[in-house]
C-alpha positions in Angstrom: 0.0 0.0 0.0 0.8 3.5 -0.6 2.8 5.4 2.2 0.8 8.9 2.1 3.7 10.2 5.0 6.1 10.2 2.6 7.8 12.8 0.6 6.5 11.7 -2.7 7.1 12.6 -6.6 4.7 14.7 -8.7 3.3 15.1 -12.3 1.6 18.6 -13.3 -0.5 18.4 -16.0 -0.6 21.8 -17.9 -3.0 21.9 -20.8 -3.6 25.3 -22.9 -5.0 26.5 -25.6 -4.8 29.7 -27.5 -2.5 30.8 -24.3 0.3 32.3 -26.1 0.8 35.6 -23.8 -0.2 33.2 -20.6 1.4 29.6 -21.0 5.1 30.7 -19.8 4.0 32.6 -16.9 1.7 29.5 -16.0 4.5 27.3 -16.4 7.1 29.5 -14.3 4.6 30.0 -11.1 4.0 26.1 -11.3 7.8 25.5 -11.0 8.3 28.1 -8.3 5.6 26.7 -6.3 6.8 22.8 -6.9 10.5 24.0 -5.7 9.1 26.0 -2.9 6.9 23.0 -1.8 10.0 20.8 -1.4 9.3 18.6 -4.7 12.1 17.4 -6.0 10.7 15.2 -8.3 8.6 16.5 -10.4 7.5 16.8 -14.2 5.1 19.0 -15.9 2.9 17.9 -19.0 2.0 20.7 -21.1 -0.6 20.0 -23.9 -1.5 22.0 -26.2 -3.6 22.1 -29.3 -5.0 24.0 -32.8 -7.9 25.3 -33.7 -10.5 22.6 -35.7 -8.6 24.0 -39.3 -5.4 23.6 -37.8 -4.4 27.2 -37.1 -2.9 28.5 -33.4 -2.0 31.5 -32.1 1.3 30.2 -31.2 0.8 28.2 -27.9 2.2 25.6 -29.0 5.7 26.8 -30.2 6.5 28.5 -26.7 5.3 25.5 -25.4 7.7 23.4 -27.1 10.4 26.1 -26.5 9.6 25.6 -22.9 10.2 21.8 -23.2 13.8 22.4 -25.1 15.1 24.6 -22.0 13.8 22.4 -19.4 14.3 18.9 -19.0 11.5 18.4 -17.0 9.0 19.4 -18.9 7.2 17.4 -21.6 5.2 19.3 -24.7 2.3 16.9 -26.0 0.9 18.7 -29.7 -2.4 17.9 -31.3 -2.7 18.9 -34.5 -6.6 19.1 -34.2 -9.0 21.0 -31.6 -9.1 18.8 -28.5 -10.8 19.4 -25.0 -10.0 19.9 -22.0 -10.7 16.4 -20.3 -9.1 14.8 -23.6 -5.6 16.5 -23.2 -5.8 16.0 -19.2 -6.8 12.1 -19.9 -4.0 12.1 -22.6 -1.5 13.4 -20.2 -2.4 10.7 -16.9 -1.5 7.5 -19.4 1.7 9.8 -19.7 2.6 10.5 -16.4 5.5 9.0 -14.4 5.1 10.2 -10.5 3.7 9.5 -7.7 1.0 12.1 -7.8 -0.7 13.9 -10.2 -2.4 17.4 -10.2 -3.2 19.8 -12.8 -2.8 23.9 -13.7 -4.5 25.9 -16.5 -2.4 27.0 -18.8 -3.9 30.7 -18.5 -1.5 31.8 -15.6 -4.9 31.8 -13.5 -3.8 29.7 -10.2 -2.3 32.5 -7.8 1.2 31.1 -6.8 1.5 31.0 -3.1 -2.2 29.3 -3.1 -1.3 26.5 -5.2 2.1 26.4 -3.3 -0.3 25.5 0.1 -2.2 23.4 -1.9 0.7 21.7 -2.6 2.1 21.3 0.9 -0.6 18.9 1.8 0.4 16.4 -0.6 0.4 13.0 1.0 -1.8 14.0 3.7 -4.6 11.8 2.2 -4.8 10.1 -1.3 -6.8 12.6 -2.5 -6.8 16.4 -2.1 -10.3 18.2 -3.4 -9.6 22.0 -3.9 -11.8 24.3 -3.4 -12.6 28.1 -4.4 -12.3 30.5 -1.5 -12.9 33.3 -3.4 -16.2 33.1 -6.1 -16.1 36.6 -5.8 -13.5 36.6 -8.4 -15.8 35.4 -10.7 -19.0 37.0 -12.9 -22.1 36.7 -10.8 -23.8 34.4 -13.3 -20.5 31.9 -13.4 -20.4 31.7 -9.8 -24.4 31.2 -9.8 -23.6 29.0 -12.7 -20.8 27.0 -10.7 -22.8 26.8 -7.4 -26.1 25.7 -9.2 -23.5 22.7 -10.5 -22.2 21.6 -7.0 -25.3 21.3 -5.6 -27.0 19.5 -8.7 -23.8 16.8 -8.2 -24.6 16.5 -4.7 -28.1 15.8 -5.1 -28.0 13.7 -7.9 -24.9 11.1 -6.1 -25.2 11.6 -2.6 -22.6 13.2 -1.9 -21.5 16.9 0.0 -18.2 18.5 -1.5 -17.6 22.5 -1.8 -16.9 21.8 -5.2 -16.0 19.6 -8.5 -13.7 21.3 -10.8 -11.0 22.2 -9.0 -6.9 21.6 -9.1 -7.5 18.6 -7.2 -4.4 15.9 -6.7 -4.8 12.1 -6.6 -2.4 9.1 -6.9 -1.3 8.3 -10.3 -2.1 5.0 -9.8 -5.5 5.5 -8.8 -6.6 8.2 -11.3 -5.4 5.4 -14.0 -8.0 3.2 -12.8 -10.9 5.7 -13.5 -12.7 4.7 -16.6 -12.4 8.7 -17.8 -14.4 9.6 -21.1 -15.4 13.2 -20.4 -13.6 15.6 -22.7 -15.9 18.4 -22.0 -15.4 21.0 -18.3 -17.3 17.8 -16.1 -13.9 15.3 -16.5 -13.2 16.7 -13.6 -16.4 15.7 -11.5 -16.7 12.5 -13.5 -13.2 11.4 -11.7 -14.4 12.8 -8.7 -17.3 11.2 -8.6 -16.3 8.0 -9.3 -13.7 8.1 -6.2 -15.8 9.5 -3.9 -18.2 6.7 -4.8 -15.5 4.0 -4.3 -14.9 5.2 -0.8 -12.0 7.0 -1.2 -10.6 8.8 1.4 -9.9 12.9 1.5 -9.0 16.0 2.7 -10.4 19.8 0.9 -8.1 22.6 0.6 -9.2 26.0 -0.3 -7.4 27.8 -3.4 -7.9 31.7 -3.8 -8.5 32.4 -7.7 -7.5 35.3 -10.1 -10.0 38.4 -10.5 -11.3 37.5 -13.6 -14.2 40.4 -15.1 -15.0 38.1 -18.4 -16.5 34.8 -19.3 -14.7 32.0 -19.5 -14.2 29.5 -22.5 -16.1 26.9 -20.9 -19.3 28.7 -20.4 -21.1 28.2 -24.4 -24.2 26.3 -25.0 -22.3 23.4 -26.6 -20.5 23.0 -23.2 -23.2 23.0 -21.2 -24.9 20.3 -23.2 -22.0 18.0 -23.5 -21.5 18.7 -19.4 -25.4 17.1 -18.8 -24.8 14.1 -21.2 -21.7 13.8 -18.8 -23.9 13.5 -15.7 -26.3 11.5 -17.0 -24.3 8.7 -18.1 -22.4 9.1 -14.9 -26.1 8.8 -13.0 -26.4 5.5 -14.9 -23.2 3.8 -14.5 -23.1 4.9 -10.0 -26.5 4.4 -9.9 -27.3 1.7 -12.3 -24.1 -0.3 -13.4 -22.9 0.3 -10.0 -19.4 0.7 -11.5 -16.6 1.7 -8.8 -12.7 1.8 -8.5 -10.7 -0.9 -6.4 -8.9 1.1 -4.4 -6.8 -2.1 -3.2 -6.1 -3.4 -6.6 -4.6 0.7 -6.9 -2.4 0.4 -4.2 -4.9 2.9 -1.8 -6.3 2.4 1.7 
């Protein structure tokens, strides 16, 4: 079984997408804060992507610049559009360490709150981060985002401050979750699953970046593809009564 006392090894998972002026400054904080946390070993995952004819804005060239200078850093290219749950899925059959975790590639984590998010690692197997600050968010996201937490707690039973968050789990673990969400919900699908299976946890608040716009998740196509999510999720917890084997993953 797992020793979560230990000092273990880390994978960051960094995807971006049209993040040209953002995807350095995302990747810099993350390293800071990894150093800072003591984490000696430790890899970051960027993937990137183009738009559906193939065009970018550049993302993906700094990205691979930023994999040339540093030897710790791994630049994953899709020549096609891909989302967000496909490039994070892509990048946990890549990872190496212990633990995996994941940072937007628009520079919006705030530094010193993922380096305390960080300094919990091993603490439990999994770590569920939470927003301290909805503030710093349009009043319809937030409404948006809380209307979504309670929805998932209703629907599976369960009483979390929130699904979508930075949240770290053991590498071997998260490879055992039967991911297909590529829209915003791959998130709660994995958490949901894990919470279901009994896992064990701790939540962490994260303070979050002012941000006075909409984000790219909130269009109408996203929000559809996010309730399919849920409802084949309902189906297999509910129905197929699918859950993880956290022995067979090496988890108490």
């Amino acid at each position: 079984m797992e020793n979560f006392k230990s000092r273990p090894s880390l994978t960051i998972i960094m995807p971006a997408y049209n993040e040209v002026g953002a995807i350095r400054a995302a990747y810099e904080s993350a390293s800071r804060a990894v150093q800072q946390a003591g984490i000696n070993d430790y890899e970051i995952i960027i993937e990137t992507n183009t738009a559906p004819d193939g065009t970018h804005d550049g993302t993906p060239d700094v990205a691979e610049k930023i994999s040339k200078e540093d030897s710790r850093v791994k630049h994953i290219r899709h020549n096609s559009y891909a989302g967000l749950g496909f490039k994070y899925r892509d990048a946990v059959n890549r990872a190496t360490k212990d633990y995996v975790t994941w940072v937007p590639g628009d520079n919006d984590t705030i530094e010193s709150s993922f380096l305390n998010i960080l300094k919990h690692l091993g603490k439990a197997p999994m770590i569920i981060v939470y927003t301290l600050n909805p503030k710093a968010r349009p009043f319809y996201i937030r409404t948006v985002s809380k209307g979504f937490v309670i929805f998932c707690n209703i629907l599976f039973g369960l009483n979390v401050k929130y699904y979508n968050g930075i949240n770290i789990f053991p590498r071997g673990l998260l490879q055992k979750v039967p991911m297909s969400a590529d829209n915003p919900a791959f998130m709660s699908e994995i958490l949901i699953y894990l919470l279901k299976s009994g896992v064990k946890y701790i939540e962490v608040p994260q303070e979050i970046k002012y941000t006075p716009y909409p984000g790219k998740t909130f269009r109408l196509k996203s929000v559809q593809e996010v309730l399919c999510t849920l409802a084949s999720l309902f189906y297999k917890i509910h129905f197929k009564r699918i859950r993880i084997d956290k022995k067979e993953a090496g988890v108490l």
